[in-house]
N, C-alpha and C positions, 0 to 999 in steps of 0.2 A: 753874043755870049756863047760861050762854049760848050755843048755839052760831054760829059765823058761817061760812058759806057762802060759798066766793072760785073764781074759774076759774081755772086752774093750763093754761098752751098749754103746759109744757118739753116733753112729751110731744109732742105734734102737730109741732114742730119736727124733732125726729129722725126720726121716719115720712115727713116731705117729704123730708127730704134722702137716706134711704136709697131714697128709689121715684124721687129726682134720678140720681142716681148709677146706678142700673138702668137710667134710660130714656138717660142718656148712653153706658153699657158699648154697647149694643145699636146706638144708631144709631154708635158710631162703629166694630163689628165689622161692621155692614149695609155700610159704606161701604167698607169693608176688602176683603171679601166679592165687592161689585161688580165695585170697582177692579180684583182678582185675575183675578174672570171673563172681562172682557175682557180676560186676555192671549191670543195667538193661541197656537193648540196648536200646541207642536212637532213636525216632521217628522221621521219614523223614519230615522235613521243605519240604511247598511251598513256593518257592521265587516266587513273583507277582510283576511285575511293571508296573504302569498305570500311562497315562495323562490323568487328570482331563479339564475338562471344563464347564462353565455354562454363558448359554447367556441371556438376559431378551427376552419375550414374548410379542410385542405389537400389538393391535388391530390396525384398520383403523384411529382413529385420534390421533397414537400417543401415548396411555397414553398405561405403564405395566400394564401387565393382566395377568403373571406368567413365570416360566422360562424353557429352556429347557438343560437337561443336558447331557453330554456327557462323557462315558468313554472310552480310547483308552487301551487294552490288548496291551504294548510291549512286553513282556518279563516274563518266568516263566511257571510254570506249567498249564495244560488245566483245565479247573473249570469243573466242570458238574453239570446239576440241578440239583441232588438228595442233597447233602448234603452244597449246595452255595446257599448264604442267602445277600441281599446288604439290607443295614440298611441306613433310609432317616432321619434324624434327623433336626429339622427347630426349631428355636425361633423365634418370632417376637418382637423387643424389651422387655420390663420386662415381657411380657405374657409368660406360663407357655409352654415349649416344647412338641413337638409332633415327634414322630416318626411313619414312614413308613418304614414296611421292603417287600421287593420284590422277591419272588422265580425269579432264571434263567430261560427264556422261547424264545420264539423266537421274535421278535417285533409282538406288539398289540394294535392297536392304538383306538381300541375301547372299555379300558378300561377306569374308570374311571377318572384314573392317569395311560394314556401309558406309556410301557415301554417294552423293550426288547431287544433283539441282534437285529442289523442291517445288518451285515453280517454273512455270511458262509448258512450251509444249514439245519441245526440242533441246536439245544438246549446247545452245549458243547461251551464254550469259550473260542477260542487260540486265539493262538499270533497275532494281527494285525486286531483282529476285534471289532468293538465297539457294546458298549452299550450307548441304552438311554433313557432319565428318562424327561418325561413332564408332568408340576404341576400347577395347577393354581390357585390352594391354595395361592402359595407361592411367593414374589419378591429377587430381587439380594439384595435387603436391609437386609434381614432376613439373622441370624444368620445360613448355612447349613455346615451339617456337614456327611458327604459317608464312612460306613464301610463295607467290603467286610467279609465274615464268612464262615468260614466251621466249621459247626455245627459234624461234624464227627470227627474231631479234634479238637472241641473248640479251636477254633483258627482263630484269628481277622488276613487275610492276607492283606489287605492294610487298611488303614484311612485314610481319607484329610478332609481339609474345603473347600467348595468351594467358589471362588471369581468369577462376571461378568468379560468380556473381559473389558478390558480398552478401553473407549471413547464408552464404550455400555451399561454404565449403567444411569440412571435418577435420577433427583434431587430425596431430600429429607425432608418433613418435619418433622424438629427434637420435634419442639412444635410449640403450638399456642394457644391463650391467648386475650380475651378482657377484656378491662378496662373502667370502669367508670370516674378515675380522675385520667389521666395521668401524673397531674403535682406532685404525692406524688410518692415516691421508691412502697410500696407496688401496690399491683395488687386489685383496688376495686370494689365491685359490679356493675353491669354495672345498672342504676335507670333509673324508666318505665321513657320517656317524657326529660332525663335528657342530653340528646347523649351519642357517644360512641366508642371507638377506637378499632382498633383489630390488631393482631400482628402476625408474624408467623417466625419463626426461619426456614432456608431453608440452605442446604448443597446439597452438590454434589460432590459422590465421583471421579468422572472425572473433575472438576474444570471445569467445562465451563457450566454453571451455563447462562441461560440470563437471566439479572437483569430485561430486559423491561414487562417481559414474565413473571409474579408471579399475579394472578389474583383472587379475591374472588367475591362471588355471593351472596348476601343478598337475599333470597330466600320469607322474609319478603316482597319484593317489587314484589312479582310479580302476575300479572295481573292490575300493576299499567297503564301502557303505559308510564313509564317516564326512562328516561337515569335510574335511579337509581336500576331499575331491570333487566340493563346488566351488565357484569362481570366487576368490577372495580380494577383499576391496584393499585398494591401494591408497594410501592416506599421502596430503600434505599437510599437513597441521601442524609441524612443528613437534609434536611430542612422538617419544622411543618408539622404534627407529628413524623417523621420521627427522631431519637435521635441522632443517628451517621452514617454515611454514611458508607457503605460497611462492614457493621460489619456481614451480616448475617440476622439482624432481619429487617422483610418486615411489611408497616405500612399502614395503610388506617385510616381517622380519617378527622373531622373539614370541611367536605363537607355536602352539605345539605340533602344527604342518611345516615348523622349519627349523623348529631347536632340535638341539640333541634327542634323540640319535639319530636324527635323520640330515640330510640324504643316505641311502645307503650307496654305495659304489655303482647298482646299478642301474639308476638312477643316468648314471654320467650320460650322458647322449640322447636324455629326452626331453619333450620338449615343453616350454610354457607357455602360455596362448596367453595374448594379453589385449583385452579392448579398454578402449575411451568413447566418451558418446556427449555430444555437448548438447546445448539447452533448446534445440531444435530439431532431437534426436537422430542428428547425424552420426554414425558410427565408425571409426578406423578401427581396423584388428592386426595384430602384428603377431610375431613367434618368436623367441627366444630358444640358443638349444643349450641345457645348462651340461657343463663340464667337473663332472667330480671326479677329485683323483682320492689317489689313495693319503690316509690321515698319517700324519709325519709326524705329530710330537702330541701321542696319545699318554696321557697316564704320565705327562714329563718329560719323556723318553724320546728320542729321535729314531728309533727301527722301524721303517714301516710295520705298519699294521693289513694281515693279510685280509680282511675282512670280508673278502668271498670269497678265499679259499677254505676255511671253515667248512662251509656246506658239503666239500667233498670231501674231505679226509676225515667228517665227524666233528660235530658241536663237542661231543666230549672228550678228552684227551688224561690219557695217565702220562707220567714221566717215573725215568729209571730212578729207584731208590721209593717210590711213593706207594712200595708194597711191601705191606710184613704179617706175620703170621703171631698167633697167641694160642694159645689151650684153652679151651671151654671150662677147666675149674676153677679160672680165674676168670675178674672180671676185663671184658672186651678192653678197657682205658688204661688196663695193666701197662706197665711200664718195659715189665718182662716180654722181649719180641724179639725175633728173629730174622733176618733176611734169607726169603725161599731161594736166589739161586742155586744155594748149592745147599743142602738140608741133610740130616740122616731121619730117616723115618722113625728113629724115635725121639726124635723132638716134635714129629709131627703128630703121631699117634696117642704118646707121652701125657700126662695129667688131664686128662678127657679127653683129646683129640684136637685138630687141628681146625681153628677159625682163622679166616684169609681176610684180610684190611685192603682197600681199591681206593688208593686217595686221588681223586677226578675232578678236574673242574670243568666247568660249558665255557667255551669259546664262541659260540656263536648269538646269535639271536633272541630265540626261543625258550623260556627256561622248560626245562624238562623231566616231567615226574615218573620215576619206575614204578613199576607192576611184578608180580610175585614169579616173572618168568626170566626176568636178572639173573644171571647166572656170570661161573667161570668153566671152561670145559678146558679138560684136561686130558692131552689126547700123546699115549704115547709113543713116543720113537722105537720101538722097539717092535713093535707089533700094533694091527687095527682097532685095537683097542680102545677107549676113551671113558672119560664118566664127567658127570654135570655136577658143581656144587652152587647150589641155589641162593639168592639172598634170602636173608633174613631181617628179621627186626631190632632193632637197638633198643632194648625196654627200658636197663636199669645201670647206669654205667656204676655201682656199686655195689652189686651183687655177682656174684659168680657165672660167666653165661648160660652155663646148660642148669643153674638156678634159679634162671627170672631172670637172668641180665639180657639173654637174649630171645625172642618171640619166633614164631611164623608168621610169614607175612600175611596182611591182611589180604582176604579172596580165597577163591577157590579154584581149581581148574577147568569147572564147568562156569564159571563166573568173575574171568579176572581182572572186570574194569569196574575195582575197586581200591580208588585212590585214596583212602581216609587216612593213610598214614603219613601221606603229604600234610595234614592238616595239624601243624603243630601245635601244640596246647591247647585242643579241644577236649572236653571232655565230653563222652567217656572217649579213654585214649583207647589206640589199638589194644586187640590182644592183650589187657589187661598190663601194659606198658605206662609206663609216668608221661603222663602230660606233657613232661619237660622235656622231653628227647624232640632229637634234632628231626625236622621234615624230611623223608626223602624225598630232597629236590636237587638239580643242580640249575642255580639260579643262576643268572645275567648279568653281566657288564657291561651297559651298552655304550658305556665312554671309552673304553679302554678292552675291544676281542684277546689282544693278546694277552694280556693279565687273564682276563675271563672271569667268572663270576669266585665268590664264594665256594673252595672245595667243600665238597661231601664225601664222607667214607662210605663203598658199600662194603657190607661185610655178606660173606658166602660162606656155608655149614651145611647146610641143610641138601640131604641127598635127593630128594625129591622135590616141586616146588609148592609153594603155600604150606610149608611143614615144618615141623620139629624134630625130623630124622633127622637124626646126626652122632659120630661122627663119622666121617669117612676112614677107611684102613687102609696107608699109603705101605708099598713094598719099596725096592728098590728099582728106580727106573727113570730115564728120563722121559722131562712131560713138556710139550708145551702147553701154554697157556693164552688163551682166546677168552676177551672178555665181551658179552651177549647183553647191551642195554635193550630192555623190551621198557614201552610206555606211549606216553605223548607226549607233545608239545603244545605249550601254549599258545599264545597270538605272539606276534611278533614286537620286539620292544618294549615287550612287560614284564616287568621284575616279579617275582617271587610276592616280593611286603606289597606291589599294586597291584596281584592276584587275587592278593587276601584282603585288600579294604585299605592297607596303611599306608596308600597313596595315592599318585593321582592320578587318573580317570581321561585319558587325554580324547580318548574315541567313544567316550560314552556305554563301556563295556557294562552290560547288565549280568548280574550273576556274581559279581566279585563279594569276596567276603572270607572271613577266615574257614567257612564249608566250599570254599572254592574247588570244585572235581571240574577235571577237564571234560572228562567224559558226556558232561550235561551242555558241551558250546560245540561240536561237530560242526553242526547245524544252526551256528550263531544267524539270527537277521543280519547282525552287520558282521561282514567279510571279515574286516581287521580283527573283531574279536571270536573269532574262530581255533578250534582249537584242530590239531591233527594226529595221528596215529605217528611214534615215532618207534625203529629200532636201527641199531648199529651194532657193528661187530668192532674190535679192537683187537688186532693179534697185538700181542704183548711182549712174554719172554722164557724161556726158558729153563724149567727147573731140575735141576739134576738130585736125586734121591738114592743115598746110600747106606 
């Protein structure tokens, strides 16, 4: 039998391919391997975990004065100062942010803004010991916000906001707002003399909020002596001014610390203090600065109204034509008159002599009563020369003047604060004068300065004052004329009829009544009803005498 000898590779083939397959696993795990190595090693995270907390800060009556804060290390790696940074970040509503950052130290309570560790015995911060942060910049109302840093790491290890403890924080006012004329939507200027409302939106983030407890201070009133320059309460209830009840907005309005006539103009730029205080007598205070302008549509009319120009050109004012002259042997309401600019002196001298009519009204505040030292002086161009003619009294508008129609004024000149002729239809009347003659007063408008009150006539005769000399003997000459209001003035904002009893009473004035003399309230208890010394001069006009 034969045998035959052949080479058989099936074998040699699967030993290459399994020593393929090996040298492939390796280089492509080598490569694997590499790639892996050069990834860069990461850097060790601090894990930090803290309790926040922040409480408000208040003085002895209650009101926040800033906050103090607290943080508690539970858990995480120990801080140290060298490279730990706590960042204080605060808005106060739309106002532009501020930040305070803090090295780690140990507590120091006589920095500016203390702050530090509270526990342990050194500067590093572990587990379980607090830090804290007192500011008094800042209230729990403000927007705060706490980041913890390591600057060696760039690397923010905690952040929070902070919130007050619940039932520890205080109202809030969201806004506040005066208005002129409540009864439109928009918000209108608040006009000098014209009243005026005020408003304040009030929250509280602990809802216990006391509604009784919201109070403003018109700062305008004080050194008055009246109710109206202590803190008046701000109502939500729902009735006048008041628009809805329990919505939030708190109202003051339509009492007589804000009706007519007040504000006065200046007024504009001060300020109102306004607190809240809720049921835990937490207190917020806030300011208000009100802005009055001047009254634009007094009496109707669209002309401004100068309302503190007044005071310096004189309460009382004449206009050209509101002057004329009569003869003492008729009566003063005679119809028969003359215009003094240009005169012959025997019209002046003429049928008893020459009585001078001064039709005046008060433009300003104060109504204001003359004294037997009224005069008009008459001083000529021609030479140093001059002479006084005096007021007198209006007794009897139907008798003849140097008959009874006209008086000497009541007083003497060792004694001439005496107002009893202001006191119309008392009996007994002046000087033996009708009850019914007109007061000399010149009373108030305090809706409308530029109208002004009620004119009065004074009438002047009398050569000497408190007297019945008269008449004066005019030659030919020109005079001017300067007209001399002597008296006082009342309180401010009070009429005439609520001097004398026939109204109303807003400041509690004691003494009013139809025997109303200023002279007896100098020295009122309360401020506002005080009375003062007034006089003015008036240059006038020019009378020519031929």
């Amino acid at each position: 039998m034969r045998v035959l000898i052949r080479r058989d590779v099936s074998g040699v083939s699967e030993i290459v391919g399994t020593i393929l397959i090996l040298m492939i696993t390796v280089v492509l795990f080598s490569v694997i391997i590499l790639w892996v190595g050069n990834f860069p090693t990461p850097t060790a995270q601090n894990r930090l975990d803290v309790l926040a907390q922040m409480e408000p800060i208040y003085n002895g009556f209650g009101v926040e004065i800033g906050v103090n804060i607290t943080l508690v290390h539970r858990g995480g790696e120990a801080l140290t100062p060298g490279p730990t940074l706590i960042y204080v970040t605060s808005q106060r509503g739309a106002g532009p942010r501020q930040t305070d950052f803090v090295v780690l130290h140990r507590w120091n309570g006589f920095l500016a803004t203390p702050s530090g560790l509270l526990d342990g015995s050194d500067s590093v911060w572990e587990i379980g010991e607090r830090w804290a942060y007192k500011n008094f910049a800042l209230l729990t109302s403000d927007t705060i916000h706490i980041a913890i840093v390591d600057t060696l790491k760039s690397t923010v290890l905690w952040d929070g906001s902070m919130n007050a403890v619940q039932g520890s924080r205080p109202p809030v006012f969201v806004d506040k707002w005066a208005d002129g004329v409540p009864a439109t939507d928009l918000v209108d200027p608040v006009q000098a003399n014209s009243g005026f409302y005020l408003y304040a939106r009030v929250a509280d983030p602990d809802n216990d909020l006391n509604p009784a407890m919201v109070f403003a201070t018109i700062t305008g009133w004080y050194g008055s002596g009246t109710p109206c320059e202590a803190p008046l309460q701000m109502r939500d209830d729902g009735i006048f001014p008041d628009a809805v009840a329990l919505d939030g907005v708190f109202t003051i309005g339509g009492s007589v610390c804000t009706n007519r006539p007040f504000p006065p103009l200046s007024w504009s730029g001060s300020i109102i203090l306004m607190n809240a205080t809720d049921l835990r007598g937490h207190q917020t205070t806030t300011r208000f600065v009100l802005d009055v302008v001047q009254q634009t549509s007094g009496g109707g009319g669209t002309t401004k109204i100068p309302s503190e120009l007044w005071q310096y050109i004189g309460y009382v004012q004449i206009r050209t034509g509101e002057v004329w002259t009569t003869n003492l042997n008729s009566p003063y309401s005679t119809t028969t008159t003359y215009q003094p600019y240009r005169i012959t002196k025997d019209q002046l001298n003429g049928n008893g002599g020459a009585l001078f009519h001064f039709k005046m009204a008060n433009h300003g505040n104060t109504t204001i009563f003359i004294d037997g030292w009224t005069m008009a002086y008459y001083k000529s161009s021609q030479s140093s020369s001059g002479f006084p003619l005096f007021v007198v009294a209006p007794c009897d508008a139907t008798k003849p003047a140097n008959a009874g129609g006209i008086g000497a004024y009541p007083g003497t000149t060792a004694n001439p604060n005496d107002f009893q002729y202001a006191h119309g239809g008392v009996t007994p009347s002046p000087a033996g004068c009708k009850s019914t003659t007109p007061p000399s007063v010149f009373d108030i408008n305090p809706l409308d300065q530029e109208v002004g009150g009620t004119p009065y006539i004074v009438l002047v005769s009398a050569k000497t004052p408190f007297s019945s000399q008269w008449p004066q003997q005019f030659g030919t000459d020109s005079l001017f004329i300067n007209i001399l209001l002597s008296g006082m003035a009342g309180p401010s904002n009070y009429t005439y009829q609520m001097l004398i009893g026939a109204g109303s009473n807003p400041f509690g004035c004691s003494g009013l009544g139809p025997a109303y003399n200023p002279i007896n309230h100098l020295a009122d208890p309360i401020t506002a009803c005080r009375s003062t010394w007034y006089a003015q001069v008036i240059p006038f006009i020019g009378m020519v005498v031929y």
